[in-house]
N, C-alpha and C positions, 0 to 999 in steps of 0.2 A: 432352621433350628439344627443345632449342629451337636455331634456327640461331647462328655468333659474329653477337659485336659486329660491325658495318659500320663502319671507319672511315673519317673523311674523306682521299677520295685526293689525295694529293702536287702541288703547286700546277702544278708542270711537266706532269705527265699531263691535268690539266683544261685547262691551257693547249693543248695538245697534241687536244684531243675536237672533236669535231665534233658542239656542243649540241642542234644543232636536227635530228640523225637522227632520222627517225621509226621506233617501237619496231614491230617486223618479226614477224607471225603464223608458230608453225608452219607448214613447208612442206606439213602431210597435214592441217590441222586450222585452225579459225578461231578457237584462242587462242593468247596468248605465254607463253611459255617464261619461268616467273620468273628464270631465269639469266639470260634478256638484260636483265629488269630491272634486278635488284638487283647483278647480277655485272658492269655497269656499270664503269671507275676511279673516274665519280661517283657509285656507289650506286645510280646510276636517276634523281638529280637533275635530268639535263638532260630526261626524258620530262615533265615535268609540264605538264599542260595534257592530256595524251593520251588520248582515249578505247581503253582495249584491254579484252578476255575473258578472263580468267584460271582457271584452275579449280586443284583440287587437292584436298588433304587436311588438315582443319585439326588443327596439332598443338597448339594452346593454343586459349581462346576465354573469352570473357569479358563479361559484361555488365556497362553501366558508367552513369552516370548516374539510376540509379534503373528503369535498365530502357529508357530511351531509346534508347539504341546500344548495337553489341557493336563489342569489339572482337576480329578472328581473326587469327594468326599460319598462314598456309596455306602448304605446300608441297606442289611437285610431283612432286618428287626427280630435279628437275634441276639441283640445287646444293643445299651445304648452309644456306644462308641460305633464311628466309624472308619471305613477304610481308605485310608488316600491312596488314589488309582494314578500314573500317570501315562498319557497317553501320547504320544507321538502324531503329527500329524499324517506322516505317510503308512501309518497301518488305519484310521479312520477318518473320516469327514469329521471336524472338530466339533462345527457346528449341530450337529445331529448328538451330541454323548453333553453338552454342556447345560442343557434346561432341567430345571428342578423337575425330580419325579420321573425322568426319563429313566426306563430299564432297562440294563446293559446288563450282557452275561462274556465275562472277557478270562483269557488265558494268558498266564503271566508268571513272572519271577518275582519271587519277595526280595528286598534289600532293603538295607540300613540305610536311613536318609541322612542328609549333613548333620553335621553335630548343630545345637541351637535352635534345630524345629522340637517341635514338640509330639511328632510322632518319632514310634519306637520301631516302625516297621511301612513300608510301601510297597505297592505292587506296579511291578515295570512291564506295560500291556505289550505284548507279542502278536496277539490275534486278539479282534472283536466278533465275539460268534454271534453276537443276536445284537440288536436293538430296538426296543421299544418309543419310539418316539411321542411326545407330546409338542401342543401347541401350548411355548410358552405365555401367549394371549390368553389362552382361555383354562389353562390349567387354575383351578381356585387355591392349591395349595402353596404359598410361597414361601423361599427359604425366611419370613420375616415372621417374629412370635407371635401367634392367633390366638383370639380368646376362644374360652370352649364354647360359647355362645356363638361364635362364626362356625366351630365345626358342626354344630348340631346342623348344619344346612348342609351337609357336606359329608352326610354317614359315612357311605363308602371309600372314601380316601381317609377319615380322618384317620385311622391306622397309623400313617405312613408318617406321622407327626412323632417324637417323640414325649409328647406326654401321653397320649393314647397307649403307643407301645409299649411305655414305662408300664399302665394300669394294666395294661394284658398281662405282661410276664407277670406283674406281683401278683395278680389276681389268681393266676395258672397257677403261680407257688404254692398259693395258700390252700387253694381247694387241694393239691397232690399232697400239702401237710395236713391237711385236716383227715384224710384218708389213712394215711401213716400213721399220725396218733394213732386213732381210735384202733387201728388194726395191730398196732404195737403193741395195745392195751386189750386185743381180744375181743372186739367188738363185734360186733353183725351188722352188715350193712345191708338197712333194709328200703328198699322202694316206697315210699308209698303215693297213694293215687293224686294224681294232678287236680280230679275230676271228683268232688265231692258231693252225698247231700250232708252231709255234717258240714255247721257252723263251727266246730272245737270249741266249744264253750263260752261263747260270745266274745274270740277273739280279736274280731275287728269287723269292718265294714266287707263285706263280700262281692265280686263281680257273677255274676249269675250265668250261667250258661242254658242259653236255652234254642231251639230249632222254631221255636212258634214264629218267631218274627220273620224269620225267612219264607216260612211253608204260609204263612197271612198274605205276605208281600208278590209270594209266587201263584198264590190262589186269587189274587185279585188282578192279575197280569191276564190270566185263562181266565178268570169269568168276565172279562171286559171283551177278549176276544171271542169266547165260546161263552153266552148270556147261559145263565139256567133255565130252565125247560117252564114255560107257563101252564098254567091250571088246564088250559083248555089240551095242550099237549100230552099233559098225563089221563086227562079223560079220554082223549082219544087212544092210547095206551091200552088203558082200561074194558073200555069197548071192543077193543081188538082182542084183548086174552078172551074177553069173556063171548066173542066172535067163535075162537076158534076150538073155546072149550065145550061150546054148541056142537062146534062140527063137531068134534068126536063122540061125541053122546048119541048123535046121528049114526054115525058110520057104525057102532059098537052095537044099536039098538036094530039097525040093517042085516047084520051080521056080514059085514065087508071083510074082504082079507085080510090076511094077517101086516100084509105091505103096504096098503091104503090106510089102517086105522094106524099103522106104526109110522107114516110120514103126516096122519096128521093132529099126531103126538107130539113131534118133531117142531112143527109150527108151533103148537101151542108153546109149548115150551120157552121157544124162541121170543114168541110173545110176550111171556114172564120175563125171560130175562130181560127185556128191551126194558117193560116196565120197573122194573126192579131199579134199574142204572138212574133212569128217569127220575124215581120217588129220591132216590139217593142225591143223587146229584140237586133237586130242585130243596134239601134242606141244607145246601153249602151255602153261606154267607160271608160278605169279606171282613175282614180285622181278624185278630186274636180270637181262638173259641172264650167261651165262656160256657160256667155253668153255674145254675143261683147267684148270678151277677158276681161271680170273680170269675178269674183267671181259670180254667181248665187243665191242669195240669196233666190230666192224663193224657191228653193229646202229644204233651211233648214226647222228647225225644228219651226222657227217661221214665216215661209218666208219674213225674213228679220233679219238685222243683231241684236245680242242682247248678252249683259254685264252683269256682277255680280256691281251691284249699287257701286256708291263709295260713294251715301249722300241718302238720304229717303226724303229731303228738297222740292225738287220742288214735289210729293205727298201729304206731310204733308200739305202742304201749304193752297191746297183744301181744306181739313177738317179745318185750322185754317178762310177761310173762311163762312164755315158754322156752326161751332160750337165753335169757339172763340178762345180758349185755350188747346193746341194737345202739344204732343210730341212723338216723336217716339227713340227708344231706340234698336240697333240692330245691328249685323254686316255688315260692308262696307268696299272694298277692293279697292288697291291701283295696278297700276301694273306700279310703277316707279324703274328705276335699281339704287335703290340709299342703302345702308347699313351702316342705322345711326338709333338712337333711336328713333329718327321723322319720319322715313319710315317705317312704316310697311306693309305686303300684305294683313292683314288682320287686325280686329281691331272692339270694338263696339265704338257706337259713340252715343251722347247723342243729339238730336237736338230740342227745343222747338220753337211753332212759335206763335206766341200773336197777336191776332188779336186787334185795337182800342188802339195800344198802340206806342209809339214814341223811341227815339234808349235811352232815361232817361230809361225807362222804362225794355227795353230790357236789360239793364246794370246792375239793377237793380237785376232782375232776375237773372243771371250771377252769380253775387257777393252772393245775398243768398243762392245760388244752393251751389258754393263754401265752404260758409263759415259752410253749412247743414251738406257737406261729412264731415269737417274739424271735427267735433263736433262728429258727428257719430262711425269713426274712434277711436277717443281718447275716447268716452264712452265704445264702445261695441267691441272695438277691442286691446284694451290696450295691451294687455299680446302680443298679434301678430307683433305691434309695435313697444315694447320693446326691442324682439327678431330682427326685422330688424335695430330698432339704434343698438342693440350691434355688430351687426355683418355686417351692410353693409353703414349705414349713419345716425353717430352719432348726427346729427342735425334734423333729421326728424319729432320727437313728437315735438320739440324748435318751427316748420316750420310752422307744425299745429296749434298747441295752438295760436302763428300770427299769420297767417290767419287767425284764426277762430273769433278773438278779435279786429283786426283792420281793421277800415275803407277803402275801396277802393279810391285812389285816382284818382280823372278823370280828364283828361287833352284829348283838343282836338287834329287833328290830325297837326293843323298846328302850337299849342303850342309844341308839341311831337317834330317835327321838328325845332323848334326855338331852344327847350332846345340841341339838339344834335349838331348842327351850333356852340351853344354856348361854347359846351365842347371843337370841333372840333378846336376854336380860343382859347380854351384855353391849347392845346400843347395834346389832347385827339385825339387816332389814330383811327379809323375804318376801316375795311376792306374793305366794300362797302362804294363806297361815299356817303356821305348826302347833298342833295339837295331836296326843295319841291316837289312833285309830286311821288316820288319813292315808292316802297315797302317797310316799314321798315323790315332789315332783324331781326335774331333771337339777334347779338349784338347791338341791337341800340335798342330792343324791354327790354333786361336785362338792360343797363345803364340808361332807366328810371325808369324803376319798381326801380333800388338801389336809384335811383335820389331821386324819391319820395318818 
């Protein structure tokens, strides 16, 4: 899977560059960032002459002239474009730098490739400082396009694919603008707890957090190994305190030293405790406690029952009345058996809460929030973009640049329902019915967003 085309940037933008910057080292690290390369207006053109370190991962590789040179298409997965490397055979072993996924970290000169390729810039390797080698046998990721259902087998590499890396950068966009907004707009950003007993108002199915089934499972491990103490054991217990509570009654009634009746104090005592563990331990039983035939929650770990949050809402809320303007921004889980793109078990969720403000207002919000990512996106995320219309939905940037440019239309909930009645008479089928009061489902929510 290889990065787009590079095309030549627009005469006004190279007019516009400043050719002779020099190409700038990560800030934690002494190589560059193939995005400042190639993500260039000029492609990277104007760095030529440049000695820089580059490292990465090679996702094509190839040897070319009889074995003379390779050529590598290496990225870092800092853009989706890559960097064409060429390598010489007498600074490395060819065959060691050409298998997909192998990691080379190389020192080199940028230059301008023939005219008619389609890169804007290449790196002419001098030295190979490191390589990471794979076995191109058994590496699972190949340069050929994989469904995501192959990568889910494949967590840990699937990164190195570029649709994966594509979802990371956007994804990293969007939460670094959703922070912006809200803090442009004077927000508070507030934590709230992962670790709930609030259901938030029966917002959805909840996964439960609990220690009983571990501390059952762990107690039935130890009373299999170490049996609880029988009847006859605790009698014999019993006889022994009450053994030795004899003798002291004796030795106290004798008038014995003060060191004799206080060692056999000391016994008795001992006696108690012994028994005490004994009664204890002989009313552990295995499974889940219970109590009045349910569940015992006092035993848990919070004694009482407690959820992974499905909303941060009724928290946030607090703080929106004492400091105005909050949001909170965080994961929240679902535990409905449903397997559609609208169910997830896990998920972040954006929630803001306006204090002194009316539902104009909160709409308001909404719509800007919207229209902020829409913007966002199409400035700092283009190239990412680009790659997901060619390859998964050719309408997407179209989707955005709209949003981002038109007005939201609002309509109440009981014009919502008028317009849908209206379709309904006009030979327009839905699948739930339409009548006032309902929930509008997701197709009655689509026929007006296109209505409008």
């Amino acid at each position: 899977m290889v990065g787009r085309d590079q095309a030549a940037p627009p005469a006004d933008q190279l007019a516009a560059m400043d050719l002779t910057d020099a190409v700038q080292n990560h800030a934690f690290s002494d190589r560059v960032l193939i995005r400042s390369i190639v993500g260039r207006p000029d492609g990277g053109a104007g760095l030529a002459g440049q000695r820089v370190r580059a490292a990465g991962w090679v996702r094509t590789g190839r040897e070319q002239g009889k074995g003379t040179f390779a050529f590598l298409e290496l990225n870092d997965g800092s853009c989706p474009a890559n960097l064409q490397v060429i390598v010489d055979a007498g600074v490395a072993v060819l065959s060691k730098l050409v298998a997909t996924g192998t990691c080379v970290v190389v020192d080199g000169i940028l230059k301008v490739p023939p005219e008619g390729t389609r890169q804007r810039i290449e790196l002419r390797v001098e030295k190979v400082v490191h390589i990471g080698e794979v076995d191109p046998a058994k590496y699972p990721i190949p340069k050929t396009k994989l469904t995501l259902e192959f990568l889910r087998d494949h967590l840990h590499l699937r990164s190195r694919t570029n649709t994966i890396a594509a979802i990371a950068r956007i994804r990293n966009a969007l939460a670094f603008a959703t922070h912006s907004f809200f803090q442009e707009h004077h927000f508070l950003y507030v934590h709230t707890p992962i670790l709930t007993t609030s259901d938030c108002e029966g917002a959805g199915e909840m996964f439960q957090v609990t220690t009983l089934i571990s501390e059952a499972e762990k107690l039935e491990k130890e009373l299999i190994k170490n049996p609880p103490p029988s009847e006859a054991d605790i009698e014999a217990a019993r006889q022994l305190v009450s053994e030795r509570g004899e003798a002291v009654k004796q030795l106290k009634a004798a008038k014995a030293s003060k060191a004799d009746i206080a060692a056999s104090v000391a016994e008795l005592n001992k006696a108690k405790e012994s028994l005490s563990k004994l009664e204890e331990r002989s009313k552990l039983k295995p499974g889940i406690p219970q109590k009045d035939g349910k569940i015992d929650y006092t035993q848990d770990f919070f004694a009482r029952q407690a959820f992974l949050t499905v909303s941060g809402q009724l928290q946030v809320e607090t703080y929106a009345c004492a400091v105005s303007n909050v949001y909170t921004f965080g994961p929240t889980f679902r535990a409905e058996h449903s397997h559609t793109s609208r169910h997830l078990a896990e998920f972040w969720m954006v929630e803001p809460e306006i204090a002194f403000a009316d539902l104009q207002d909160d709409m308001s919000c909404a719509e800007a929030y919207v229209k902020y990512m829409c913007k966002w996106l199409l400035e700092k995320c283009l190239d990412d973009m680009e790659f997901m219309a060619k390859n998964y939905d050719k309408g997407c940037i179209d989707r955005l640049r709209m949003v981002a440019s038109t007005p939201f239309v609002r309509i109440s909930y009981t014009e919502a329902v008028e317009l849908l009645e209206e379709a309904v008479r006009g030979g327009k089928k839905f699948e739930n019915e339409v009548e006032w009061g309902i929930d509008l489902a997701s197709e009655h929510e689509r026929y007006a967003s296109l209505y409008n």
